[in-house]
C-alpha positions in Angstrom: 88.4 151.1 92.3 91.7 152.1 91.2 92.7 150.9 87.4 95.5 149.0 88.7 93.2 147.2 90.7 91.4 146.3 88.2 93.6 145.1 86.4 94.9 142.8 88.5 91.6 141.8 89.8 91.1 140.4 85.7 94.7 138.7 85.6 93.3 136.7 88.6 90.4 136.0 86.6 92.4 135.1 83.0 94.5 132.8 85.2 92.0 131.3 86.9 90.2 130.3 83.8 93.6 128.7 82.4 93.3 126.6 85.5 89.6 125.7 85.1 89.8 125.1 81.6 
C-alpha cells in the first residue's frame, strides 16, 4: 500500500468518526 494511500484511507476514517461522534 502506497503511503499516500494510507493516508487518505485514515482521513476517511478521522472524518468519519466526526460524523459518528
Amino acid at each position: 500500500m502506497m503511503r499516500a494511500g494510507t493516508e487518505l484511507w485514515w482521513s476517511l476514517l478521522a472524518i468519519c468518526g466526526k460524523w459518528n461522534g
